[in-house]
BALUMDO-740478 format. One record per atom (N, C-alpha, C): residue in one letter; z, y, x. Coordinates in steps of 0.05 Angstrom, whole numbers, plus 5000, padded with zeros to 4 digits. Atoms other than C-alpha are relative to their C-alpha. Example, Ala and Ser with C-alpha at 12.3 -4.5 7.8 and 13.67 -1.06 7.14 Angstrom:
! BALUMDO-740478
A500049765018;A515649105246;A500050245018;S499949764984;S514349795273;S501450224985;
END
This chain:
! BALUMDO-740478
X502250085019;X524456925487;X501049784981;X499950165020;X524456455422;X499649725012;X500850184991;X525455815441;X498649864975;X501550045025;X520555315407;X501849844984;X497950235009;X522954895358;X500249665013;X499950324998;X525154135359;X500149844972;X498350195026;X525453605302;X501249805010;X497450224996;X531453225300;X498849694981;X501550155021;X528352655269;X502349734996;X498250245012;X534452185266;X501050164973;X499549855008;X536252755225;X498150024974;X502249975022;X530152775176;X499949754991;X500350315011;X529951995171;X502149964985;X498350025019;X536352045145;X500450074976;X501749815037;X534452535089;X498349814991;X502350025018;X528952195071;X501249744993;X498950225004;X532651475072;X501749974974;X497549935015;X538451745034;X498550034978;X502650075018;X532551974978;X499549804992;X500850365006;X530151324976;X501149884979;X497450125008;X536951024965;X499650144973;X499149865032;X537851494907;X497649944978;X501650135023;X531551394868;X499549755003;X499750344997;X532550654882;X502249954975;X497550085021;X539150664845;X499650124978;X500149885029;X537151144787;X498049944981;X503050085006;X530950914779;X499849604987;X499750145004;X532250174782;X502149855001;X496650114996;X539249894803;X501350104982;X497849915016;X543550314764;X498749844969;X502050105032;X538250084693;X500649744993;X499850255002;X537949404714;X503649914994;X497350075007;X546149334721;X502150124972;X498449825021;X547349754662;X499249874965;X500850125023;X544149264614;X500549655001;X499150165002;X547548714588;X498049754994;X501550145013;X541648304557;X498149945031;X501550034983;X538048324631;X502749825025;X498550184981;X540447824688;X498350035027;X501650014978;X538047944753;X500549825021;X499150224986;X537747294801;X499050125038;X500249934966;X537047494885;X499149735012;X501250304991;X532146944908;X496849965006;X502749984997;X525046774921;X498649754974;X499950195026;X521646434853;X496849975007;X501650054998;X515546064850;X499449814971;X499850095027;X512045774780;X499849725010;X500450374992;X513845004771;X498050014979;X503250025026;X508645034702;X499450314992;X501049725012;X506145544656;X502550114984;X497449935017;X513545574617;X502650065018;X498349994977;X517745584678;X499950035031;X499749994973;X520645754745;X501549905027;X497150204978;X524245484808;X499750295011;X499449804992;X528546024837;X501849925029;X497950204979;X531245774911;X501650425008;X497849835001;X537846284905;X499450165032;X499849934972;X538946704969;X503250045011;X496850114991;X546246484971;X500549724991;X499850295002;X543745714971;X498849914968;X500850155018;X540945234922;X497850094979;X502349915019;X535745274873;X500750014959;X499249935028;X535145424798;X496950044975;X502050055015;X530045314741;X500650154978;X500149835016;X528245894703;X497849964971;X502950025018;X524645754628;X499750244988;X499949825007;X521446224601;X498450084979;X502450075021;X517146384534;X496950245011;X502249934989;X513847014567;X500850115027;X498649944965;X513947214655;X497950165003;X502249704982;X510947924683;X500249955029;X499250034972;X508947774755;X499950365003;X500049654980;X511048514795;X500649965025;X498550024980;X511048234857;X499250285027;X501249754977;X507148874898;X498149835011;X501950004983;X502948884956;X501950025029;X498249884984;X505648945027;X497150025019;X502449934981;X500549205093;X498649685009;X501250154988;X494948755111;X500250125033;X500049964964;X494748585191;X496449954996;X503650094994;X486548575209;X499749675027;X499650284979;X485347865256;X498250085028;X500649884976;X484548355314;X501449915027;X499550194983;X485347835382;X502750185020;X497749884989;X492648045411;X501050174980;X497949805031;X495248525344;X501749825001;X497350215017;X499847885319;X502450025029;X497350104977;X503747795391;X500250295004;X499449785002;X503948605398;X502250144976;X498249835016;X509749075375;X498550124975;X501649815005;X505049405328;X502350054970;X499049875025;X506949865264;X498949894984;X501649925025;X505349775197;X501950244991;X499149675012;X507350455148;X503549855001;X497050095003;X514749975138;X501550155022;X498949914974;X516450165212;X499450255002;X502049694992;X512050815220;X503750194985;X498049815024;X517051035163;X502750045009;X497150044997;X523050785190;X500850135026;X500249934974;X521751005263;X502750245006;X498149794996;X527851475290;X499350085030;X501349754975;X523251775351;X497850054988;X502749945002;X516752065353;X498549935017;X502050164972;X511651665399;X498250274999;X500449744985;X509152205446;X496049954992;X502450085009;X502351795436;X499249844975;X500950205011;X499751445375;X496850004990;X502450035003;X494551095362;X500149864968;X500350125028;X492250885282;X497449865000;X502350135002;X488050365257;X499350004971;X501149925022;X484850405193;X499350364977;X500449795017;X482850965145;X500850004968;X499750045034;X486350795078;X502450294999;X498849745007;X490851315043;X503149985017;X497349934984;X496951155080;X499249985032;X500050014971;X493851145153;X499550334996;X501049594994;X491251905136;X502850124993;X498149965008;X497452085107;X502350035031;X497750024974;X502151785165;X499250185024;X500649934960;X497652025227;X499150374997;X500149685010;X496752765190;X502950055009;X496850034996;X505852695189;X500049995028;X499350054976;X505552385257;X498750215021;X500849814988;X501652985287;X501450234995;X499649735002;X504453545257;X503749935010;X497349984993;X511453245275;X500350025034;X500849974968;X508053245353;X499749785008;X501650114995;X504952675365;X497150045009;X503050044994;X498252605400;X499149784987;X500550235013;X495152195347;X497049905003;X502350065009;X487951865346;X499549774979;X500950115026;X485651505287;X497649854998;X502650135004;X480650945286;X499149934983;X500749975023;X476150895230;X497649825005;X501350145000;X471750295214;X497150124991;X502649845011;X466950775178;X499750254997;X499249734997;X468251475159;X502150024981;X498249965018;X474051775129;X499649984974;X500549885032;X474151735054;X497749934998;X503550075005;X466851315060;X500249914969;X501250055027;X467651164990;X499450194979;X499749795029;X468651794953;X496950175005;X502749804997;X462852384958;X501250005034;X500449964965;X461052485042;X501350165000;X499549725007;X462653245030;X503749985008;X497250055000;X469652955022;X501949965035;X499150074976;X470852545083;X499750155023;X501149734975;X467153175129;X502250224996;X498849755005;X471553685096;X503449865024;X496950064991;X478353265119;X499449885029;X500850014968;X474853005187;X500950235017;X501549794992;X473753685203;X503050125002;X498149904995;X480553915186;X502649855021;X498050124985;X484853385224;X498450085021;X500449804974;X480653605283;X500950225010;X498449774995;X482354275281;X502550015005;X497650014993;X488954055286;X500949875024;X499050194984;X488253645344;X500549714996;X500550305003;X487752975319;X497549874999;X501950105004;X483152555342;X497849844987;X500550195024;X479152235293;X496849855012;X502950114986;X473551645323;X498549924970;X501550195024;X469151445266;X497449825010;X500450294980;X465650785271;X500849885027;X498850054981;X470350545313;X502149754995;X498150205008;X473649855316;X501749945031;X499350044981;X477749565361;X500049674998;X501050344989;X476148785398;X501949935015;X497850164986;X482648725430;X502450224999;X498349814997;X489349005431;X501949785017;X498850104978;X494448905493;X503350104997;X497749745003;X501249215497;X501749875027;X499150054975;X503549205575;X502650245010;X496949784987;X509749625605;X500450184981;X499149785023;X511649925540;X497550144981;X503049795015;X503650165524;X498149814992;X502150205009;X499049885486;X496750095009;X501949945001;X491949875500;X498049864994;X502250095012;X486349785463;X497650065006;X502549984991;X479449635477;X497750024972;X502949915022;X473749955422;X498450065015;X503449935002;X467250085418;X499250215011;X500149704982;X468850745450;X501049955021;X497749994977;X472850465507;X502450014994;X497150165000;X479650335529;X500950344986;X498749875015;X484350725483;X503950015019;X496750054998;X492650825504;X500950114990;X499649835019;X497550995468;X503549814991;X497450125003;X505850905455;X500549834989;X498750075026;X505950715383;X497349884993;X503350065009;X499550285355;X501949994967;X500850075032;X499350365264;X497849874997;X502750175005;X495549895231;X501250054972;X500449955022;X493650125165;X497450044985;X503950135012;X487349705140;X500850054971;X499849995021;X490349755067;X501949794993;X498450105014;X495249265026;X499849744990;X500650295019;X494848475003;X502150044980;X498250145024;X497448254938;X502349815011;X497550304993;X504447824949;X499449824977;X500050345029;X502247204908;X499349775021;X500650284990;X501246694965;X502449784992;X497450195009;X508546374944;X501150004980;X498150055037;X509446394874;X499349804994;X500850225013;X505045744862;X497850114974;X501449895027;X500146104811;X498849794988;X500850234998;X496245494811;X500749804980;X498250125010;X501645164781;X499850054972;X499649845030;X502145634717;X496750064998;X502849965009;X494045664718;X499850314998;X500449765002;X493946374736;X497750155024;X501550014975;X487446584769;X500750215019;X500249704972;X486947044833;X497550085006;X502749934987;X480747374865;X499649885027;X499250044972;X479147294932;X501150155022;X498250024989;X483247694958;X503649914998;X497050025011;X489847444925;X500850144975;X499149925025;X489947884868;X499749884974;X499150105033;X492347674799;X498350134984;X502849855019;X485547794751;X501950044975;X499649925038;X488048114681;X497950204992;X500549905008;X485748384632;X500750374993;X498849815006;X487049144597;X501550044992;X496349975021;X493048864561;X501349925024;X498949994981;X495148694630;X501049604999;X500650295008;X494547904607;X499149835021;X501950214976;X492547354669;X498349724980;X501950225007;X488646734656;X501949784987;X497350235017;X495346374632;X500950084979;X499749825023;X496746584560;X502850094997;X497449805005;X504346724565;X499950225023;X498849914974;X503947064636;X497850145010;X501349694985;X502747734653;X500950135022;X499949874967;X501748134713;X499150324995;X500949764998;X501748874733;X500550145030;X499949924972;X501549294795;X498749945019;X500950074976;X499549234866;X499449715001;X500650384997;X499748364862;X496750004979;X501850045018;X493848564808;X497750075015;X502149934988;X487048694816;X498650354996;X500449665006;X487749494784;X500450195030;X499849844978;X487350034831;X503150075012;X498350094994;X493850014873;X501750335010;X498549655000;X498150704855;X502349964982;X496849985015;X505350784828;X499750014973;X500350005025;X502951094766;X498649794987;X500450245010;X498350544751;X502349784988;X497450264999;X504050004761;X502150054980;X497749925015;X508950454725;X497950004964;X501850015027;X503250484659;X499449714991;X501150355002;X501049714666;X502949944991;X497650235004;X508549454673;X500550084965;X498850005023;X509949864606;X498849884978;X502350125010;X504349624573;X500249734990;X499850324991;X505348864598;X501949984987;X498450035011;X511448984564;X499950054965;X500050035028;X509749164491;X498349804993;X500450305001;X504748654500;X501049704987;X498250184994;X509548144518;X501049944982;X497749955033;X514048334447;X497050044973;X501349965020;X508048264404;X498650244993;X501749765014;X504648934407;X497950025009;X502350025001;X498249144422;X499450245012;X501349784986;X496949634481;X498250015029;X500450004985;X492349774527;X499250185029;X500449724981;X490750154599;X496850005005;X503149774993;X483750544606;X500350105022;X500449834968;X482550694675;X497450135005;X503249844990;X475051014672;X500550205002;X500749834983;X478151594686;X503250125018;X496949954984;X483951514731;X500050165023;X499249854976;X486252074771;X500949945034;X498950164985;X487751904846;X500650315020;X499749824980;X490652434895;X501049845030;X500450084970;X491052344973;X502050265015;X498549754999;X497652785005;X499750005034;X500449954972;X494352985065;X499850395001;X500849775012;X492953745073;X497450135018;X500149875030;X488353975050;X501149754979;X499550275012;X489753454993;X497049984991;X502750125006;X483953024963;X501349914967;X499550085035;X484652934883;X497349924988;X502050175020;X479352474844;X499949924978;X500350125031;X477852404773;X498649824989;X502350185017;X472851934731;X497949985020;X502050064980;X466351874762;X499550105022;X500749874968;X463952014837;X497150064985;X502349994995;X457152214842;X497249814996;X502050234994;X453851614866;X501149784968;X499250175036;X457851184800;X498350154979;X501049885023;X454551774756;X497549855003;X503850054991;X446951634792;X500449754986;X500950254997;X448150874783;X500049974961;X500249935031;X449351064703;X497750164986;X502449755004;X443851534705;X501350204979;X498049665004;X448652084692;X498650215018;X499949884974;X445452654722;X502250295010;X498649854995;X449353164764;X500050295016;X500849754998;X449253834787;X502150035035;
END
């Protein structure tokens, strides 16, 4: 008889690593070293005013960058939730999930943003036993219809999906973690935690350069991609726009004719958003409930 299959997954991580690498270098390394007028410094920079920067090198000493106009791009990286035992626990964020070269026989996920559905959809169909805890329901923001249709299908597949379900403690004893929710004790190899993304702006000094934030950390601009400090603009994930590649890749170009005196801006009322789960989830301009609150009516 046919034996079943296996995935070699040191084997696939390497493919996909190797990828990486390559649109890393074609994309930005090879651009950046291939232009003489650009200087790239390896360091961590923080604003000393609104005209300048301190750059402390990462082969020693520091360095004071002036500048007439500065695009913050610093991203986002995974929020941890201040769930009592997560911080002293092994736990994932997507960094590790991604990098992982086994497959945990059990995992368990925490949040419902687009990369916990994403990963724990991957981490099942690669054979994982996955369950998925969900503070509310899948997809509670878009139409219901939505989050039932993809509930309904990761079930069918065998993944468990708890909705309203938090967890009040997490443990991780002889290799297993276990967590205690609202449903009872949970176990499970591998714990993901994927509540969603902070802005990186706690160590630039914004403050400094008078550049406001929200409360959660994001850099407020405008549609020319403009912050509260008149030379110094921001785009991407560190911002307060919806937090997607294309965005970041539309804003930064933007921020940049800007920057040279021109005059462009990004319109997001009707920004496309897709979700690569399968089935997939694709969203355009208004939901439903945004139309009602316009008194748009809908059919």
């Amino acid at each position: 008889p046919p034996t079943p299959p296996t995935i070699l997954r040191e084997r696939l991580l390497a493919q996909q690593q190797a990828r990486v690498e390559e649109l890393r270098h074609a994309k930005y390394e090879g651009i950046l070293d291939g232009n003489s007028a650009i200087t790239v410094l390896h360091g961590e920079a923080r604003f000393k005013d609104d005209q300048s920067l301190i750059v402390s090198l990462n082969e020693g000493g520091e360095r004071v960058v002036m500048f007439d106009r500065c695009l913050v791009a610093t991203g986002a990286s995974p929020a941890v939730p201040p769930i009592p035992g997560l911080k002293e626990s092994p736990y994932w964020t997507s960094t590790e999930a991604l990098a992982s070269d086994t497959i945990p026989e059990r995992l368990a996920v925490i949040g419902s943003s687009v990369v916990a559905l994403e990963l724990a959809q991957a981490f099942a169909r690669l054979g994982s036993k996955v369950t998925a805890l969900a503070r509310n329901t899948l997809f509670f923001r878009e139409d219901p219809a939505i989050g039932e249709a993809v509930t309904a299908a990761f079930r069918a597949e065998g993944i468990e999906v708890l909705e309203h379900t938090q967890a009040s403690q997490v443990a991780h004893m002889d290799g297993e973690f276990v967590l205690t929710t609202t449903h009872g004790e949970l176990r499970a190899d591998k714990l993901l935690v994927a509540t969603g993304r902070t802005p990186n702006t706690r160590s630039l000094a914004l403050e400094a350069a008078g550049v406001a934030v929200n409360a959660q950390g994001a850099i407020v601009i405008d549609k020319g991609m403009r912050t509260s400090s008149p030379n110094i603009y921001a785009a991407g994930d560190c911002t307060d726009q919806p937090q997607f590649v294309y965005v970041a890749a539309a804003a930064g170009t933007r921020a940049a004719i800007n920057m040279t005196g021109g005059d462009a801006a990004l319109d997001l009322t009707a920004m496309p958003a897709v979700v690569f789960t399968d089935p997939q989830v694709a969203t355009v301009g208004y939901s439903e409930a945004e139309a009602h609150h316009d008194g748009i009516e809908t059919e």
